[in-house]
C-alpha positions as CSV (number, residue, x, y, z in Angstrom):
1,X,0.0,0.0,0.0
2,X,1.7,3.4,-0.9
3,X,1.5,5.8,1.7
4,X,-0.5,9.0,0.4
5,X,2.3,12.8,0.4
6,X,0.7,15.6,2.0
7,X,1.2,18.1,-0.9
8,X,3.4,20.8,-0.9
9,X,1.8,24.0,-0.6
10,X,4.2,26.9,-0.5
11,X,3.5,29.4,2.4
12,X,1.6,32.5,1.9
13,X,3.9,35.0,3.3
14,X,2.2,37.7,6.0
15,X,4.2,41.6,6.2
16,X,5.3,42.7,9.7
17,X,7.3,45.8,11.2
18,X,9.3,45.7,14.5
19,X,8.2,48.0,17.7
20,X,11.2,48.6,20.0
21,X,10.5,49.9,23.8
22,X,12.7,49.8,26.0
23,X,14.0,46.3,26.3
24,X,11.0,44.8,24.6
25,X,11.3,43.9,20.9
26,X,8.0,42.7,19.2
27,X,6.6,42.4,15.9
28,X,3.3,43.4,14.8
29,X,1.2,42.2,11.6
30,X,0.2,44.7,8.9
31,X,-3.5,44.8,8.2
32,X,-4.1,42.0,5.4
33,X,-4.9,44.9,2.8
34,X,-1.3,46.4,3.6
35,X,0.2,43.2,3.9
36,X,-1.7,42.5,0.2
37,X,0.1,45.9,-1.7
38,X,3.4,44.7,0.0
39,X,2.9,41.3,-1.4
40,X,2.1,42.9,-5.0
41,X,5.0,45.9,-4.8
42,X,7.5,42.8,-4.0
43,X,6.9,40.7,-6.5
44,X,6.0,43.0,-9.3
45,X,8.5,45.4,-8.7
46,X,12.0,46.0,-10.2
47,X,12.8,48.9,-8.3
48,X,13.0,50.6,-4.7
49,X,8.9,50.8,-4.7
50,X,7.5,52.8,-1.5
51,X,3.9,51.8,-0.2
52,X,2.0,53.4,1.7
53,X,0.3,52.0,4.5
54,X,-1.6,52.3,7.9
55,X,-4.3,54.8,6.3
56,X,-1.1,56.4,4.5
57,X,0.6,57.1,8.1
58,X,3.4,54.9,7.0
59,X,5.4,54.5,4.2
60,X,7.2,51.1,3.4
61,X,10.3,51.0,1.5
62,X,9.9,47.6,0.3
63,X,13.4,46.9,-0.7
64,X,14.9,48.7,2.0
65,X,12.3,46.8,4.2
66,X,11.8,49.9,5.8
67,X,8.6,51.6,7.5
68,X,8.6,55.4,7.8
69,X,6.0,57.6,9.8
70,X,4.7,60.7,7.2
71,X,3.8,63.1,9.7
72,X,6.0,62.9,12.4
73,X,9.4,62.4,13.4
74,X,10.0,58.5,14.5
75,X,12.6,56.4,14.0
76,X,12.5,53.6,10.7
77,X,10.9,50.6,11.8
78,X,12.3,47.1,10.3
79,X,10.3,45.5,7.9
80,X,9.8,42.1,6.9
81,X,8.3,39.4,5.0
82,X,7.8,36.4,7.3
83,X,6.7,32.9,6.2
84,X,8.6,31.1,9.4
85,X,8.0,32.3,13.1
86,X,9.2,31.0,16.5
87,X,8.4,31.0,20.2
88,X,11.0,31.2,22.6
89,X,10.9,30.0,26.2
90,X,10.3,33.6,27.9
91,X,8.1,35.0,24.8
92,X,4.9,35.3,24.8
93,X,4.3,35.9,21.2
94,X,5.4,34.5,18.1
95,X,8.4,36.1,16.2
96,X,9.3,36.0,12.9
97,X,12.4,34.8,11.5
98,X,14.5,36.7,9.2
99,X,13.5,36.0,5.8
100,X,16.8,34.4,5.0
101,X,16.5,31.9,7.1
102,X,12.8,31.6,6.2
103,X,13.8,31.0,3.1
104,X,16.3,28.1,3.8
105,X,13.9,26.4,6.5
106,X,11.4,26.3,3.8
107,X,13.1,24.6,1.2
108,X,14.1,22.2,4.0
109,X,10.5,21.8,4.2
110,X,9.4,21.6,0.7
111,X,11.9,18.6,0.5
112,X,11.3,16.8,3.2
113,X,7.3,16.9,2.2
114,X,7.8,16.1,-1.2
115,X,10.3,13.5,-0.7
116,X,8.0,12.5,2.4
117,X,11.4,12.3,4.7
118,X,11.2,13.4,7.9
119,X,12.9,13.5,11.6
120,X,15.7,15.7,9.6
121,X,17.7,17.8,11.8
122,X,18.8,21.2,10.4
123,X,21.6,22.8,12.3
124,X,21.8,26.5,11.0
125,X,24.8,28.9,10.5
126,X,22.8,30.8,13.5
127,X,23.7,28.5,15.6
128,X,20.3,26.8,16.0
129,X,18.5,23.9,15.6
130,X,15.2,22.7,13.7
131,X,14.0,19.3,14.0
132,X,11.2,18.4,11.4
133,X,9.6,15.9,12.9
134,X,6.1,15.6,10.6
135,X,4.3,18.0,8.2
136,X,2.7,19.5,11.2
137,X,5.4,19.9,13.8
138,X,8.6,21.2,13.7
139,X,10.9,22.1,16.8
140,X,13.3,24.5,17.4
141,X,15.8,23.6,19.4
């Protein structure tokens, strides 16, 4: 009896922008309209497109990844374009890897689903450790 492959589906990738106080780093979703334009200006663009967002507060520098306030002074915000996230220990929210490494984790995954081979171990650069155990749970160690 062949064993049936879950199918590949790449991940749909979300847009978020870092807020720093103090201490405390976290990362915050765009709206999914903003996130949308993001989307589009990344993939259809050639050049340094700038989007506005937040009710045109904001404007995103895609390829500087980049978020800039309009009508006030504040410091650039970092942008990115997450497909990956993790939870440490002390968090309380998810965080989103750098797209980089999002990108290698999920061509780590995309193998190991299509070739339906998994309990891989994937020690990075970084320093840490992902453990695909199944399609549906993967551990950082």
């Amino acid at each position: 009896m062949e064993s049936a492959h879950t199918p590949y589906q790449e991940v749909q990738p979300h847009w978020f922008f870092c807020r720093r106080a103090d201490d405390n780093t976290s990362w915050l979703p765009f709206s999914r309209e903003d996130s949308d334009k993001l989307e589009n200006a990344f993939t259809n663009s050639k050049n340094d497109t700038v989007v506005a967002v937040e009710g045109q507060r904001y404007d995103v520098h895609v390829k500087e990844r980049k978020r800039y306030a309009v009508y006030w002074e504040q410091a650039p915000s970092e942008v990115r374009r997450c497909t990956w996230f993790y939870k440490g220990d002390k968090d309380t929210r998810f965080m989103p890897y750098p797209e980089d490494f999002s990108k290698d984790l999920e061509e780590a995954y995309r193998k190991s689903v299509t070739s339906d081979e998994w309990k891989k171990k994937l020690d990075f650069p970084t320093g840490e450790t992902v453990i695909l155990h199944n399609p549906k749970n993967l551990f950082k160690l």
